[in-house]
N, C-alpha and C positions, 0 to 999 in steps of 0.2 A: 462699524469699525470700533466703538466704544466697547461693545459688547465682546467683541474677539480681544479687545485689552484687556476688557478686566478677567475676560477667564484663564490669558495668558498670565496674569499678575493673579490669578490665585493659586495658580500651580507653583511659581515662581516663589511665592510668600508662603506657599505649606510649608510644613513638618517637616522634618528631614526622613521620618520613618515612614509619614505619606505621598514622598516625592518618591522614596525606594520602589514603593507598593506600586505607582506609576509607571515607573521604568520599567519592572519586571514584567508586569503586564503590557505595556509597550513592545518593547524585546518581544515577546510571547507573541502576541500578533500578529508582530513582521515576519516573525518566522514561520506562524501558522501560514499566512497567507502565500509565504514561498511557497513552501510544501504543499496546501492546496492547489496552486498553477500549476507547480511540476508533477505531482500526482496525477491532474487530470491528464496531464497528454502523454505520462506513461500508460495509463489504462486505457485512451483512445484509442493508442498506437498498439494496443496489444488486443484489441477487441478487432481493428482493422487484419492484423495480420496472422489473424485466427479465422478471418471469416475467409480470409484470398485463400490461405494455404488450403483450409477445408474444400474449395473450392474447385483448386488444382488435386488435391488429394481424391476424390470422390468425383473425377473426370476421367479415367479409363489409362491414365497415366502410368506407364511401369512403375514403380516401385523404386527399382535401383538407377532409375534414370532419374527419377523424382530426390534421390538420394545423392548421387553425385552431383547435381545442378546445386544443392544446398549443401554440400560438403568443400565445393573448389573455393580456389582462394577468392577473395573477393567478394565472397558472399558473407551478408551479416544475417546470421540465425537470432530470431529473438522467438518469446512465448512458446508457442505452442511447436514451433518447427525446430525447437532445440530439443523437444523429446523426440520427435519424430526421430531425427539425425540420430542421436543418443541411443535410441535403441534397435534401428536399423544398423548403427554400425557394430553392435555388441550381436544381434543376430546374426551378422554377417562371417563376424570372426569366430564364431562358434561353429557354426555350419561349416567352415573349413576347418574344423579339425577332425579326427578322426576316433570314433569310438563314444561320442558324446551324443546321449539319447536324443530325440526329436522333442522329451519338456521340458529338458534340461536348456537346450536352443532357446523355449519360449521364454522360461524361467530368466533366463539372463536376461533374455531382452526387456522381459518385466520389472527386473531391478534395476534396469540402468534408466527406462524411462521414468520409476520412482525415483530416483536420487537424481532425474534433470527435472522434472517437478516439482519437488520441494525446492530446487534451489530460485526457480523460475515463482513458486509461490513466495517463497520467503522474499523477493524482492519487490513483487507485488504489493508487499504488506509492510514495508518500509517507510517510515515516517508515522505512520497511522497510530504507533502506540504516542508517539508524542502528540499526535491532536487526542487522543483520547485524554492525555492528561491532560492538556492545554483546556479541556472541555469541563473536564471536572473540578480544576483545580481554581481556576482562574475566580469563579464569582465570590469561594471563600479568600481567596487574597484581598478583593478589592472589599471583601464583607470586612477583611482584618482593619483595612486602611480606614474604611468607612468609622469603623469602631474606635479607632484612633483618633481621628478627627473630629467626634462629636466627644471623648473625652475629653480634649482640649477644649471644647469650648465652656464644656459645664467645669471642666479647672478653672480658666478665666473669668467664669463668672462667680468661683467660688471668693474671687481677689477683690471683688467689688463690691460696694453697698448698694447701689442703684444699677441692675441689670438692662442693657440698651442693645436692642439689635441691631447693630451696627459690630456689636462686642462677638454676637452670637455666628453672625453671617457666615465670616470666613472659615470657623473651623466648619460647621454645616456644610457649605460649597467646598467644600476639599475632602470632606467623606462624600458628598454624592457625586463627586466627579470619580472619584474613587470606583464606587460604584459600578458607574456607567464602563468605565475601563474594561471591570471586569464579566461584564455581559457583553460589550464588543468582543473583549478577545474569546470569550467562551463560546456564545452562540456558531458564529460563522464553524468555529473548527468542530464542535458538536453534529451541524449538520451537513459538514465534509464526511467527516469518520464514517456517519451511518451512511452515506451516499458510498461511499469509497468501498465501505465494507462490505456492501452489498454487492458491488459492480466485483469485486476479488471473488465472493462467494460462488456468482455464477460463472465466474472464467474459470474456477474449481473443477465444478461441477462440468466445464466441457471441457477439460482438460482432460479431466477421469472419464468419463464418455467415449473422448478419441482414443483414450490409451486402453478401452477394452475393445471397442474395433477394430482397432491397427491389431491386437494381441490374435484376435481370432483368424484377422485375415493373415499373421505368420503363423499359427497352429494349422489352418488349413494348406499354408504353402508347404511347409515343416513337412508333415503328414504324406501330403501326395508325393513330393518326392522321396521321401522313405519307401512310398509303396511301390513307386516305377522301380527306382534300383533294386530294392527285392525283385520283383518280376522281371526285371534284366539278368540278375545271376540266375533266375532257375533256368531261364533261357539258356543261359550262355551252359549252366549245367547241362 
């Protein structure tokens, strides 16, 4: 109990510039560590429902049935199934119009799953630049406080004839707590970022994956039915 006093009463009796350097890094912390909880179980939740759809998707499933079950109301699309949708429905409305090539078809549907990609990756990637700063920034703040507080102390010894540690202590203890602040708040969010950034990389990497398989399996839909209706009008010729 003594010991949780006096380090409460040295934070208390700092600097008013090494109380700030505290806070901030405080602040910085709390928020990292939100951000870390919530980050994990959007990328949980996006690695689960990346593995089901691929699952239901590469099961012999129509297409357009697989496309209207995540189209109706009451369905929430996330990850990987908002490009699906995205460019199922852009292939869809192309194919009903009339005069519009068969890569021009795939072509669209290509740009509409890029532009629900990025936006599905840009949300992945939210927060992340703030633990990168939080990572890098944080041990020079508490290095500043640190600096702070051992100039005051060789100030106050400068006021003195006969130097005592007792003189010396408090400024010393209110840079290394300084310190320690800022290796708490930096570490943890350091080895969030590189965990996080990794897990975003490879849900990249199957994102881009599924949107060159789904592309081939509409180039081959595209295609064959271009060729049956040709070979129905020379019929019907």
């Amino acid at each position: 109990m003594n010991s949780d006093q006096s380090f409460i009463t040295i934070i208390m009796e700092a600097s008013f510039v090494v109380q700030a350097v505290m806070l901030i890094l405080l602040a910085a912390s709390v928020v990292s560590w939100t951000f870390i909880f919530g980050k994990r179980k959007v990328l949980r939740n996006a690695v689960g429902i990346a593995d089901e759809f691929e699952d239901r998707f590469w099961s012999g499933m129509e297409l357009s049935d697989l496309y209207r079950e995540m189209s109706s109301e009451g369905y929430q699309c996330d990850g990987i199934e908002n490009i699906f949708v995205a460019g199922f429905k852009e292939f869809s409305r192309l194919r009903r119009q009339e005069g519009i090539a068969p890569e021009a078809v795939v072509d669209g549907a290509q740009r509409a799953m890029r532009a629900a990609m990025g936006r599905e990756l840009d949300m992945l990637d939210e927060h992340l630049p703030f633990l990168a700063t939080v990572g890098s920034t944080s041990p020079y703040i508490g290095l500043f406080g640190t600096v702070w507080g051992i100039m005051n102390s060789f100030r106050s010894l400068g006021a003195v004839k006969q130097a005592t540690l007792s003189m010396v202590a408090p400024g010393i203890s209110e840079a290394l707590i300084a310190t320690a602040m800022g290796l708490f708040a930096a570490i943890p969010a350091v080895i969030a970022y590189n965990r996080y950034a990794t897990v975003n990389d490879k849900l990249a990497s199957r994102y881009q994956t599924f949107m060159e398989e789904f592309l081939s399996l509409l180039h081959r839909q595209v295609h064959s039915t271009a060729v049956s209706d040709s070979a129905a009008r020379r019929v019907s010729q």
